[in-house]
BAMIKE-546680 format. One record per residue (C-alpha): residue number from 1; x, y, z. Coordinates in pm, 1 decimal, padded with zeros to 6 digits, always signed. Example, Ala and Ser with C-alpha at 12.3 -4.5 7.8 and 13.67 -1.06 7.14 Angstrom:
REM residues 2
+-----+----------+----------+----------+
: num :     east :    north :       up :
+-----+----------+----------+----------+
:   1 : +01230.0 : -00450.0 : +00780.0 :
:   2 : +01367.0 : -00106.0 : +00714.0 :
+-----+----------+----------+----------+
***
This chain:
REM residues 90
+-----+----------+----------+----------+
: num :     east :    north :       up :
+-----+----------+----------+----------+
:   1 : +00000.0 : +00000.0 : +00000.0 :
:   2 : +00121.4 : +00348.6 : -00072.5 :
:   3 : +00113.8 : +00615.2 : +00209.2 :
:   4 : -00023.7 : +00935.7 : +00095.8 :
:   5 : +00112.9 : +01235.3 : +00229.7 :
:   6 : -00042.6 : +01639.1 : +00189.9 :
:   7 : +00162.7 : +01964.8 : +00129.2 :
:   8 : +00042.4 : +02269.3 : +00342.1 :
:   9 : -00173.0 : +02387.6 : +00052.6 :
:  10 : -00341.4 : +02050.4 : +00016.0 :
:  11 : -00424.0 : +01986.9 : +00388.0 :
:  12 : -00577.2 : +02374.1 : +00415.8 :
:  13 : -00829.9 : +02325.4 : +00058.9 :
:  14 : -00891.8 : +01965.3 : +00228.6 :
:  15 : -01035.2 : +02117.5 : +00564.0 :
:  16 : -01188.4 : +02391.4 : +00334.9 :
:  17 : -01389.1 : +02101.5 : +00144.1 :
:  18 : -01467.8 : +01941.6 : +00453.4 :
:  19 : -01585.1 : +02273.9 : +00582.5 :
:  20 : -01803.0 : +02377.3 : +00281.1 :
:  21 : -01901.1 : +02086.8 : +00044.2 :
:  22 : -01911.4 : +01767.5 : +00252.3 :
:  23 : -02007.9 : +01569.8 : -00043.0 :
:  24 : -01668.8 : +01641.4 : -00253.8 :
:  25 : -01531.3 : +01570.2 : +00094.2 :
:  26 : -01638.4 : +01221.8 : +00036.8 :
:  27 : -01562.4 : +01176.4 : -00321.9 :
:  28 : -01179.1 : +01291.6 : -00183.6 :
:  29 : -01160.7 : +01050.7 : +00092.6 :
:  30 : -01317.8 : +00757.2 : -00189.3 :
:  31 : -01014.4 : +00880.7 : -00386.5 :
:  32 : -00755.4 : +00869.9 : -00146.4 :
:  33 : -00833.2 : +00501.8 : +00016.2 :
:  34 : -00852.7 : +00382.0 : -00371.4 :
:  35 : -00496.6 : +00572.6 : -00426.0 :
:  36 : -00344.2 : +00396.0 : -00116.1 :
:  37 : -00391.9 : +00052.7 : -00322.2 :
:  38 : -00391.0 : +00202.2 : -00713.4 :
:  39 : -00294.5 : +00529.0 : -00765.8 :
:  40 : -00318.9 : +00530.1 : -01103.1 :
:  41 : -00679.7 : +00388.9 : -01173.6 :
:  42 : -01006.8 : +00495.4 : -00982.9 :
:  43 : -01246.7 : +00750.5 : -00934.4 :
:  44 : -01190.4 : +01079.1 : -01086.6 :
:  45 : -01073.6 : +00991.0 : -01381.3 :
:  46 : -00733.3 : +01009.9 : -01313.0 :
:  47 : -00447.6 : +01059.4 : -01577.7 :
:  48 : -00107.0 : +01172.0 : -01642.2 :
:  49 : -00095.7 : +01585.4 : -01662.4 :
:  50 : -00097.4 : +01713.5 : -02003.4 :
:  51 : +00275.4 : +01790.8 : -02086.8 :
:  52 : +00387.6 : +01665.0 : -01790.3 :
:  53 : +00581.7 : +01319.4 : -01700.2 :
:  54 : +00450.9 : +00977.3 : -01549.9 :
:  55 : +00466.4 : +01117.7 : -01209.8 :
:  56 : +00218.5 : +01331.9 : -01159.4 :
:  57 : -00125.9 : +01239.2 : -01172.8 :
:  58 : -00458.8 : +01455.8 : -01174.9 :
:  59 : -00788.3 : +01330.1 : -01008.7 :
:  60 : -01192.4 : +01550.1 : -01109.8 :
:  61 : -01296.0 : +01617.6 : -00758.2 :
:  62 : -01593.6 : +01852.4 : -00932.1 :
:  63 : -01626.1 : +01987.9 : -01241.0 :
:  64 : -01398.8 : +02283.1 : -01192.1 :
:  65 : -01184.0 : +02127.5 : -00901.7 :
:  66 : -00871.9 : +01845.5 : -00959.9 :
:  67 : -00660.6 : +01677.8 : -00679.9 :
:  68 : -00300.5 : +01688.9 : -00814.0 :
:  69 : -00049.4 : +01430.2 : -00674.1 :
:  70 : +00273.6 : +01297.7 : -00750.0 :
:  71 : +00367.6 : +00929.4 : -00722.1 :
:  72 : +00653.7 : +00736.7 : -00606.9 :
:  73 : +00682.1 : +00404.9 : -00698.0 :
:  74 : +01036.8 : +00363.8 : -00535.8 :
:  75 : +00916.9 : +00451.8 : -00174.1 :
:  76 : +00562.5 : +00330.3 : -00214.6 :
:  77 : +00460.1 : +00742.5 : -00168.3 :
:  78 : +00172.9 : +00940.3 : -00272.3 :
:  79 : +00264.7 : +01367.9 : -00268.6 :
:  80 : -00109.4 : +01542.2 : -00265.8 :
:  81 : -00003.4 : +01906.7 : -00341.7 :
:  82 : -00371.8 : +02068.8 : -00438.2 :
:  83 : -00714.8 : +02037.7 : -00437.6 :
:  84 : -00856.1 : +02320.7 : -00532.4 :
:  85 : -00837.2 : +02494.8 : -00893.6 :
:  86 : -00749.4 : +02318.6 : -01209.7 :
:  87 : -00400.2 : +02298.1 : -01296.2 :
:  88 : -00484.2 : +02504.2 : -01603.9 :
:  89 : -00535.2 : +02769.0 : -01350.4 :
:  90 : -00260.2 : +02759.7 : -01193.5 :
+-----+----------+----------+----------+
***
């Protein structure tokens, strides 16, 4: 199993969603158990970033909303950096 670990950023939009839309809460905590066993498949659709490399993923929380991560196959580690936003937007 992979551990998943949060960057500031990620744990503050995190208690934000689970603050203000408790039902994307749950669709984030779905994703993260499924990315502890398989980050790569699952719900949100998740996928490779567009011109980026085969470590970091992107995950559709909502429509306008993605949970980007980075993934470590070496040391069995999962980097959440964001949850809020589109990486378009950033």
């Amino acid at each position: 199993m992979y551990s998943i670990e949060f960057s500031k950023v990620a744990r503050k939009e995190l208690a934000d969603y689970k603050k203000s839309n408790p039902t994307a809460f749950k669709r984030i905590a779905k994703m993260l158990e499924e990315m502890r066993i398989h980050p790569r498949e699952g719900t949100g659709h998740p996928e490779p970033l567009l011109n980026g490399n085969d470590v970091t993923y992107s995950r559709h929380i909502t429509k306008k909303d993605r949970l980007i991560y980075d993934i470590y196959d070496d040391i069995i580690k999962v980097l959440v950096f964001t949850a809020k936003g589109h990486y378009r937007d950033k």
